[in-house]
C-alpha positions in Angstrom: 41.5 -68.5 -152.8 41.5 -66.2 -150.1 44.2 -63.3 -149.0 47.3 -64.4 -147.7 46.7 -63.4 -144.7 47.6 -65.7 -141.8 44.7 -64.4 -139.6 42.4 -66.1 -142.3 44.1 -69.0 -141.3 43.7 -68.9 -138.2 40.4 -68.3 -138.4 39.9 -71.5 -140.5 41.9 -73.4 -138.5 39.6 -72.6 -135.2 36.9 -73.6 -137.2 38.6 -76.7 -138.3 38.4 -77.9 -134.6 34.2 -77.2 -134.1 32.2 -74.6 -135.3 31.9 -71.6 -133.1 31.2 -68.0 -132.6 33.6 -64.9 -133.2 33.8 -64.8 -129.8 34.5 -68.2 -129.0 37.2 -68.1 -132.1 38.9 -65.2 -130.1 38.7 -67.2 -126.5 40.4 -70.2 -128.4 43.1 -68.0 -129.8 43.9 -66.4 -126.9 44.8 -69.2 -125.2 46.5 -70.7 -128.2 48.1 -69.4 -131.4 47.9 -65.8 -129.5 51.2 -66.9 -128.5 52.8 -66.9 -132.1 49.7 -65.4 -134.5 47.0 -63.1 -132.4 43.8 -62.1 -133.9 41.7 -58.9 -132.6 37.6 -58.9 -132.8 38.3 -56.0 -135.5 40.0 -58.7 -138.1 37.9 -61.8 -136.6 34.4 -60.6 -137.5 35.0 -58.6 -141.1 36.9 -61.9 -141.6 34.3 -64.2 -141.1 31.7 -62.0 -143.1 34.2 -62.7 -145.9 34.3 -65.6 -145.6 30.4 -66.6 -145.6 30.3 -64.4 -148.7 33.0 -66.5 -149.8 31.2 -69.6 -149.2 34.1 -70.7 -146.9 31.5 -71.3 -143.7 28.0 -70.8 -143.1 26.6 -69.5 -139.8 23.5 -69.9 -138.2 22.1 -67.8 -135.4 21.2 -69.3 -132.3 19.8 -68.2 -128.4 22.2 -69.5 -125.7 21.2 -68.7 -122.3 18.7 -66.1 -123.4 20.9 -64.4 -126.3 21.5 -64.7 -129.9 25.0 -65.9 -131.1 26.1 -66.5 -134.8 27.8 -69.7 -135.2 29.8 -70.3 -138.1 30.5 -73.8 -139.8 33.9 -74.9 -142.4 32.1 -75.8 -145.2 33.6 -78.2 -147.8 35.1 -75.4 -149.9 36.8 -73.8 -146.4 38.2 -76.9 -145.4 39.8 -77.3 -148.4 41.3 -74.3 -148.5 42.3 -74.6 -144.5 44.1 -77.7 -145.6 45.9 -76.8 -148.7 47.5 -74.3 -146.5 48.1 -76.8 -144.1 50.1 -78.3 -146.9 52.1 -75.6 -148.0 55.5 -75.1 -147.3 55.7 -72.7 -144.0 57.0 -69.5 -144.9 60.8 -68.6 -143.2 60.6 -66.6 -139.5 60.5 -63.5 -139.3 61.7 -62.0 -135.8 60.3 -58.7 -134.3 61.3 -58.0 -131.1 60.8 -54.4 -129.6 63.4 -55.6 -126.8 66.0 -56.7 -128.9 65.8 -53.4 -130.7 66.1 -51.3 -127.9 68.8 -53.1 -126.6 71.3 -52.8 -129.9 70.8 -48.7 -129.0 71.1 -49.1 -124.9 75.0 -48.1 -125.5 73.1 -44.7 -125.6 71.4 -45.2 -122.4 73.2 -44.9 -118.7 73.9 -48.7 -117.5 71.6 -48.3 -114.2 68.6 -47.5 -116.4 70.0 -50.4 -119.2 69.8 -52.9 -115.9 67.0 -51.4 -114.7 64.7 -51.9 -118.2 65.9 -55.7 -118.4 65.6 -56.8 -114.7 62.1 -55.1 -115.6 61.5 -57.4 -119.2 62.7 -60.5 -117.8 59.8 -60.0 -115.0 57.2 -59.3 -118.0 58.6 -62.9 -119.7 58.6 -64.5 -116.0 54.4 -63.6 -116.2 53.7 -64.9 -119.9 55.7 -68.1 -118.9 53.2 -68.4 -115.7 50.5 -67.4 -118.2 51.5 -70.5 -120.5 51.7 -72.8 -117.5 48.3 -71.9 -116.5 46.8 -72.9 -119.6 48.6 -75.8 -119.5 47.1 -76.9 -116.5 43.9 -75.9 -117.4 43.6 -77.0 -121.5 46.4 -79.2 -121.6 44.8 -82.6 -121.0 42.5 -81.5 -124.0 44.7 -80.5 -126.2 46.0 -82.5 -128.6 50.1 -83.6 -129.4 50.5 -80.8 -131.8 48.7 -78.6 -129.5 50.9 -79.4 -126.6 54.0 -79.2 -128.9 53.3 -75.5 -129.7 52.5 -74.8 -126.0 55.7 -76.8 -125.0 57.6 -74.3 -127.6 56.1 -71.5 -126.2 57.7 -72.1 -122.9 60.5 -73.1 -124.2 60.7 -70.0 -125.8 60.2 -67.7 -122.6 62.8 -70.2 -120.3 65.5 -69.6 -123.1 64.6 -65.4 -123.4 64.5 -65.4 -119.7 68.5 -67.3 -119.1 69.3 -65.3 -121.7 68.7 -62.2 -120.6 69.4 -62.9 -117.3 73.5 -63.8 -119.0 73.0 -60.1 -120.1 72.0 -59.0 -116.4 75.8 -60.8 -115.5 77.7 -59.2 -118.0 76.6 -55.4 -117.5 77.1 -56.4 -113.9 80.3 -57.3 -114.0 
């Protein structure tokens, strides 16, 4: 059994898909559970040293286009793990949301400066959305269903934080 933390899992579950280097484990998570989970080259390469003591991968060094590059490989014990967590019950959401904290203690703040910080926040989620969009047209006929799903839920996501903070845009305005 390994920690509990969900960057192991994330780290299996890149792994799960084709075996790949730390780096290529970070490319793939940036452009997909970075959105939810993230995962930094400090926690991705002690992680995978773990796990290879572990006996969770293997790696093997090899050149590719005139340098060395460590690829690691599930073994049978790591995909076992990878998918009894798979199976497990998720555990309940947990929101943090600098934004929404700032915003319960903006009755401190002078309104102009209130509509100024929002206007400003709702162009920040306007740019991730684009981000998410972009991958979409670029990954999204390889990903699969479940792969879409979670891209279709981040967008989602940034569509309803975006109307919603526009609502609050209204109502200060008024």
């Amino acid at each position: 059994m390994i920690s509990n933390s969900t960057v192991d899992y994330i780290i299996l579950g890149c792994l799960s898909i084709q075996p790949m280097s730390g780096y290529d484990i970070k490319r793939l998570i940036s452009i997909s559970t970075g959105l939810f989970y993230n995962a930094s080259y400090g926690s991705i390469y002690p992680t995978l040293k773990k796990f290879e003591e572990a006996g969770l991968v293997n790696s093997e060094e090899v050149v590719e286009n005139g340098r060395f590059k460590k690829i690691y490989a599930l073994t049978y014990e790591g995909q076992r793990e990878f998918m009894e967590w798979l199976e497990e019950p998720p555990r309940p959401i947990v929101i943090k949301n600098d934004m929404l904290l700032r915003l319960f203690f903006y009755r401190h703040l002078p309104q102009d400066k209130v509509l100024s910080i929002t206007a400003s926040h709702i162009e920040q989620l306007k740019a991730f959305k684009l981000e998410l969009e972009e991958i979409e047209a670029a990954e999204g006929a390889g990903a699969d269903k479940f792969q879409r799903y979670t891209l279709r839920w981040g967008m989602d996501f940034y569509d309803f934080q975006i109307g919603w903070y526009k609502k609050i845009l209204l109502e200060l305005d008024d």
